[in-house]
C-alpha positions in Angstrom: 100.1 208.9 110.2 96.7 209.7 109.7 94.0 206.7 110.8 92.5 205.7 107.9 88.8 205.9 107.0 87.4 202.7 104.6 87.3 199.2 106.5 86.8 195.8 105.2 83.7 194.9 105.2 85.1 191.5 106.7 87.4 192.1 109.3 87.7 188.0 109.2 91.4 187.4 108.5 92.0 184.4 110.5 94.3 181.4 109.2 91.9 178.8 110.6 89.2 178.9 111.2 88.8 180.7 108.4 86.2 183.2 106.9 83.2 182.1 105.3 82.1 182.6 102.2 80.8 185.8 101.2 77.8 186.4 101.5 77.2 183.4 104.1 74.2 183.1 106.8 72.9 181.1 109.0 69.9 180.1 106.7 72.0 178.2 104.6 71.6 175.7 107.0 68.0 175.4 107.2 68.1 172.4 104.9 70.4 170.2 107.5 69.7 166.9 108.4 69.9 167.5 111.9 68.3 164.8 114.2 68.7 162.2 112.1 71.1 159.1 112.0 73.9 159.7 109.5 73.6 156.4 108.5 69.9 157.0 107.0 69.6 157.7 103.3 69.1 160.6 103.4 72.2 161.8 105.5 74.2 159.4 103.9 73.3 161.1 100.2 74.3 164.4 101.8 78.0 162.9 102.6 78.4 160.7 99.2 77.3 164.5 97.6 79.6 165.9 100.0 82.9 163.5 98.4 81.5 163.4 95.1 81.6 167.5 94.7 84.7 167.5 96.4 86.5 165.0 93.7 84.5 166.8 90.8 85.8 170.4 91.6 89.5 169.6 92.5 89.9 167.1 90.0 90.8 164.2 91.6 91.8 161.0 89.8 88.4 159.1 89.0 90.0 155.8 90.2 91.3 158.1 93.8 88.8 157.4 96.8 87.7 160.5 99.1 86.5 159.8 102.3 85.6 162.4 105.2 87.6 161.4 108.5 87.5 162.8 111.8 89.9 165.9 113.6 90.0 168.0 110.6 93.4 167.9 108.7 95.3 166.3 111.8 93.4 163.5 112.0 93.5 163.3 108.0 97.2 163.2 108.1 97.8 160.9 111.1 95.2 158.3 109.6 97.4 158.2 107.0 100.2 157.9 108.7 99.9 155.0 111.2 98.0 152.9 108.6 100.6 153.2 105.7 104.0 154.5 107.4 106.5 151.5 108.2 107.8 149.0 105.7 109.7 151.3 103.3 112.3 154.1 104.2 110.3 157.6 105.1 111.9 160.9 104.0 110.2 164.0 105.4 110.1 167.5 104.7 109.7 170.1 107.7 109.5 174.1 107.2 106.6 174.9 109.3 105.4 174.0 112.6 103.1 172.0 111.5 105.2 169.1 109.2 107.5 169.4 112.4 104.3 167.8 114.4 104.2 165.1 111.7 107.5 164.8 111.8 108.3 164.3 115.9 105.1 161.9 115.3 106.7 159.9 113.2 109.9 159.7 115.1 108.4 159.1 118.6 104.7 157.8 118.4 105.5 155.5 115.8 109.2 155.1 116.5 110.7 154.6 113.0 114.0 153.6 112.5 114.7 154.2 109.0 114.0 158.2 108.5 115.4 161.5 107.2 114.6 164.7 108.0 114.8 167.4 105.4 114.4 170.5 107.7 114.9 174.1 107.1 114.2 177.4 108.4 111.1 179.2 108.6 110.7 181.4 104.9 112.8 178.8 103.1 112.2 175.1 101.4 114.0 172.3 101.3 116.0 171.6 98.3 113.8 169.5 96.3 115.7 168.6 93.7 118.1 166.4 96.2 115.1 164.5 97.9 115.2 160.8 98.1 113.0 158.7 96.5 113.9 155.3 98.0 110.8 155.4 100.2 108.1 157.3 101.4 107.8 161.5 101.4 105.7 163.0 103.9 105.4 166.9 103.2 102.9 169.9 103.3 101.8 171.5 100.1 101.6 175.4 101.9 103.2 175.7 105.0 100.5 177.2 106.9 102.8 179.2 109.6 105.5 179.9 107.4 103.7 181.1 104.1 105.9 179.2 102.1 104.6 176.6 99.1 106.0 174.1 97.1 105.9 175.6 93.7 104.6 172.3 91.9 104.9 168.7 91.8 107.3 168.3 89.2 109.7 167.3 92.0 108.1 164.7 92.7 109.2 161.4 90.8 106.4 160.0 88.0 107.9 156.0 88.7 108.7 156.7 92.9 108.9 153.6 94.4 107.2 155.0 97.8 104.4 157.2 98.7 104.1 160.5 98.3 101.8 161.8 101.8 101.0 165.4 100.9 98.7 167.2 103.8 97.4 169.6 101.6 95.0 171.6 104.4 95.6 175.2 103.1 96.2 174.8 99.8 93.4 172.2 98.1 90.3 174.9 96.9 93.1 177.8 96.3 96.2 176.2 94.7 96.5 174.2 91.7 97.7 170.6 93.1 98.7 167.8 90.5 96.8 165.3 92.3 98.4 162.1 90.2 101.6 162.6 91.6 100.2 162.5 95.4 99.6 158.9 97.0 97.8 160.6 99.9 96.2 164.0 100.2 94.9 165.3 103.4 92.8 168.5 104.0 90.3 169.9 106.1 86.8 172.1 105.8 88.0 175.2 107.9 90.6 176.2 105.7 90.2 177.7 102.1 85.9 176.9 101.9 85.7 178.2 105.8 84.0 175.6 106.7 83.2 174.2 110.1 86.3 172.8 111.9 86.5 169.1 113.5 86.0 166.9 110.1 88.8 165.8 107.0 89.5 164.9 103.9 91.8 161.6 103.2 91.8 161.0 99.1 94.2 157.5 98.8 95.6 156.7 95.3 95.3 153.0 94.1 98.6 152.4 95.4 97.8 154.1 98.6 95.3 151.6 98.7 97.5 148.9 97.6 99.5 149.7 100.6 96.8 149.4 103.0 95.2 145.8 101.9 99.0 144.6 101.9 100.8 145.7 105.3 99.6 145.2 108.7 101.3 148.2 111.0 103.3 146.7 114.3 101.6 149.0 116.3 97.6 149.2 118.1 95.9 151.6 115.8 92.7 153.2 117.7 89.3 152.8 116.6 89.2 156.8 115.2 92.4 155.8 112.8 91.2 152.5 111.5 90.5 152.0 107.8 90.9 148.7 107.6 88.1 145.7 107.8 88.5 141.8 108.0 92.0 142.8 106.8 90.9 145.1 104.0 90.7 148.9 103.3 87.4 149.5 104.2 85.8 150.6 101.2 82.2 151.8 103.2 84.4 154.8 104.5 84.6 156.2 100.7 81.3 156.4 100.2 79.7 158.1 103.0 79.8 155.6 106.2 82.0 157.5 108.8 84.8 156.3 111.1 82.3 158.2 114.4 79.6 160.2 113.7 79.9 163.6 112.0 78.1 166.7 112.4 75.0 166.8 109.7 75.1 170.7 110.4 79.0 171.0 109.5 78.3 169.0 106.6 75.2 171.1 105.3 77.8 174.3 105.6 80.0 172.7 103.4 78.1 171.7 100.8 77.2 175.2 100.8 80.4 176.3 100.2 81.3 173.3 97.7 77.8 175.1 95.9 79.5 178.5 96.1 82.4 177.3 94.5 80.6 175.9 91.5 78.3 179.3 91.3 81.6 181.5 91.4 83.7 179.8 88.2 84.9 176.6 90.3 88.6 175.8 91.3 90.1 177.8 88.5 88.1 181.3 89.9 88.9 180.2 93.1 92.5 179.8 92.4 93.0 183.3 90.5 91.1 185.3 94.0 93.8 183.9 96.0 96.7 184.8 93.9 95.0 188.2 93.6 95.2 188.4 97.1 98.6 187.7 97.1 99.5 189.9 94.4 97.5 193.0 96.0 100.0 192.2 99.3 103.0 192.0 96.9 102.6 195.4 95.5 102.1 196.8 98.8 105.7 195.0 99.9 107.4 196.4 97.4 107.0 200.0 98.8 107.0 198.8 102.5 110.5 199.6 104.3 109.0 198.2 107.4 107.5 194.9 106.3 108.2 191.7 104.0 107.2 188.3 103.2 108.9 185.7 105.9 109.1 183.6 102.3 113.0 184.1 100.8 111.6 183.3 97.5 109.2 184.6 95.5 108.4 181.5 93.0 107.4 179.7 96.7 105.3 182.8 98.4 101.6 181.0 99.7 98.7 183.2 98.2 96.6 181.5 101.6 98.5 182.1 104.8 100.1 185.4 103.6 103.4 185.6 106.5 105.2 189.1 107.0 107.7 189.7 109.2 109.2 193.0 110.5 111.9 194.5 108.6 112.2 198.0 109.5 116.0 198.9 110.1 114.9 200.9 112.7 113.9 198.1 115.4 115.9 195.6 113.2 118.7 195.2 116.1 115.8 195.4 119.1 115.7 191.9 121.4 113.0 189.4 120.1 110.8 190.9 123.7 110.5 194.3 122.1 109.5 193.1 118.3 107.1 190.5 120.2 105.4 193.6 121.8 105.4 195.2 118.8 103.4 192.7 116.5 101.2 192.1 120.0 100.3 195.7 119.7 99.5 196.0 116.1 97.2 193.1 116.4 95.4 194.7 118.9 94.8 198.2 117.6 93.0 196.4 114.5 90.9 194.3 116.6 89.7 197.2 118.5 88.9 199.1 115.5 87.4 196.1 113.9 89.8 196.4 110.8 91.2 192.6 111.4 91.0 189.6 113.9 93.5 187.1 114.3 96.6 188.2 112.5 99.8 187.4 114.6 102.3 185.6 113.4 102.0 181.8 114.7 103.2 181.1 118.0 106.7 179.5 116.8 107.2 182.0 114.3 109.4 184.9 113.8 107.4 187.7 115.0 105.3 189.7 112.3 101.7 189.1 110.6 100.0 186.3 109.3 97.3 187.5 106.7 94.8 184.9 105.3 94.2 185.3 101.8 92.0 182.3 100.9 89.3 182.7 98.2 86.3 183.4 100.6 88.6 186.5 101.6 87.5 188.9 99.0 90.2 191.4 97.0 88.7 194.9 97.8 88.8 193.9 101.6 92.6 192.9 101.5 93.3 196.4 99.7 91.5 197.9 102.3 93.0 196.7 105.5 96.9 197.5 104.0 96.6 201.3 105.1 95.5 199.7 108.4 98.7 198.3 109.0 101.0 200.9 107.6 98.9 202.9 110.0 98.7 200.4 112.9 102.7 199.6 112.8 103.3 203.9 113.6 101.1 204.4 116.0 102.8 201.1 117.9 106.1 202.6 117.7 104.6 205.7 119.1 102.9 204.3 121.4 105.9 202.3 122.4 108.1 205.3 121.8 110.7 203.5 119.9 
């Protein structure tokens, strides 16, 4: 096959970090309020502007709190966990890597009794209309190393008795969540904005917060997970006064992005680039005998962390070794060409691809790099004379 000629201009396909916004430069940061305590005024407006923009542009709940947190969406999510998980029954959802992490947590940091595990396959979902709601849910909106999305919330019970823990990471700023029937939400900068990795997002419902002032966890909680003071959620938290000190430089980029988004049609333009992404990928699929979506179902297919595996009947029957190689290879034929960076399936995955197509990724450089990998996936087997 012949080597195409047109690259995208960002090669920057990366699941996390992700790219930055286009356009994006160092000089946005010029206005930083490096050197100075982020407990001063003015760092402290930059990180109340920081959670106000964020709640404005997703449409949180005006009676939600938002509070930045440290160790990015992991630290989000495990905040939440060992300050709310315990008294009630906890049911949680595992298709991905990642809510396996949250899950093996649960069961052996925080040694839980009473819990069920809903796990599947990676490229399939749980059955959600059998889940239980006698007690909590802990689940992932996108399933960042599977490609594979809840479709929408409607799942989730309106009059649940429990909380509903949703880490949210790669789909808050490119999917349309229904915030009022999450308890919890947890994301992080690096994802769908391309921020700067290392800080979260925690957004608590009322009764999230109701759960907080009103149960006291069994076990030592360390300093970085504590929101609670004199016996209370503390409130300073949602309003710009840190767990630990974040980085005023990480912050600046992310208000520029939070910016961007406002300058570029908000969450709703956000939302359609995404899906445009996706859709570009799905029309390519359907003429592709060698790749497909690792998602089984359509109505669940992530528009952000865009999974393929390898389907060609060719090497369908080779060991797991020799389709290992072969997605090894691929991924490093773009790199040198400087087509795409980071696209191997995640570690634990079946191997294939895993294409980010957040909204900083733009359309014209996702239709661009799919001749690439028609191209890249021959010249592999040739290469590797299968």
């Amino acid at each position: 096959m012949t080597r195409p000629l047109v690259k995208p201009i960002c090669p920057e396909f990366s699941s996390g970090p992700c790219a930055k916004r286009p356009k994006w430069s160092l000089n946005t940061l010029n206005n930083s309020a490096l050197g100075r305590s982020h407990r001063h005024k003015i760092a402290k407006s930059k990180l109340q502007k920081l959670i106000d923009s964020t709640k404005s542009i997703l449409k949180i709940p005006k009676d939600y709190l938002v509070g930045i947190v440290p160790g990015s969406d992991t630290g989000a999510i495990e905040i939440a966990m060992w300050n709310l998980l315990g008294p009630r029954p906890v049911n949680i959802m595992v298709w991905d890597s990642f809510s396996s992490d949250w899950a093996n947590d649960i069961q052996f940091q925080l040694k839980l009794e009473n819990v069920h595990i809903c796990k599947v396959d990676y490229g399939k979902l749980p059955d959600l209309n059998n889940i239980q709601f006698k007690g909590d849910i802990v689940f992932n909106w996108n399933g960042t190393t599977a490609g594979v999305c809840v479709p929408n919330a409607n799942w989730i019970n309106a009059s649940r008795n429990g909380l509903s823990i949703c880490d949210a990471t790669s789909a808050a700023f490119a999917m349309d969540i229904d915030w009022p029937k999450l308890d919890v939400g947890t994301f992080s900068w690096q994802k769908c904005l391309g921020g700067e990795a290392g800080h979260g997002i925690l957004v608590l419902s009322p009764k999230a917060v109701e759960r907080i002032n009103s149960y006291t966890p069994p076990w030592p909680i360390p300093k970085l997970f504590q929101l609670r003071k004199n016996g209370k959620l503390n409130l300073d938290i949602f309003s710009g006064a840190t767990i630990n000190t974040p980085s005023m430089l990480c912050v600046e980029d992310f208000l520029d992005a939070l910016k961007w988004t406002q300058e570029v049609g908000g969450l709703s333009a956000l939302i359609r680039k995404s899906k445009n992404n996706l859709n570009i990928i799905k029309n390519w699929i359907s003429r592709s005998h060698w790749a497909d979506f690792l998602c089984e179902d359509v109505n669940n297919l992530s528009s952000t962390s865009i999974c393929l595996k390898l389907v060609d009947p060719k090497i369908i029957d080779l060991s797991l070794e020799i389709k290992n190689n072969i997605e090894k290879n691929i991924v490093k034929l773009l790199e040198e060409h400087e087509v795409a960076f980071d696209i191997g399936s995640y570690r634990s995955a079946p191997p294939g691809l895993r294409i980010w197509g957040g909204p900083t990724v733009e359309n014209n450089d996702v239709k661009n790099l799919l001749p690439w990998l028609d191209w890249a996936y021959y010249e592999t087997l040739d290469q590797l004379k299968i």
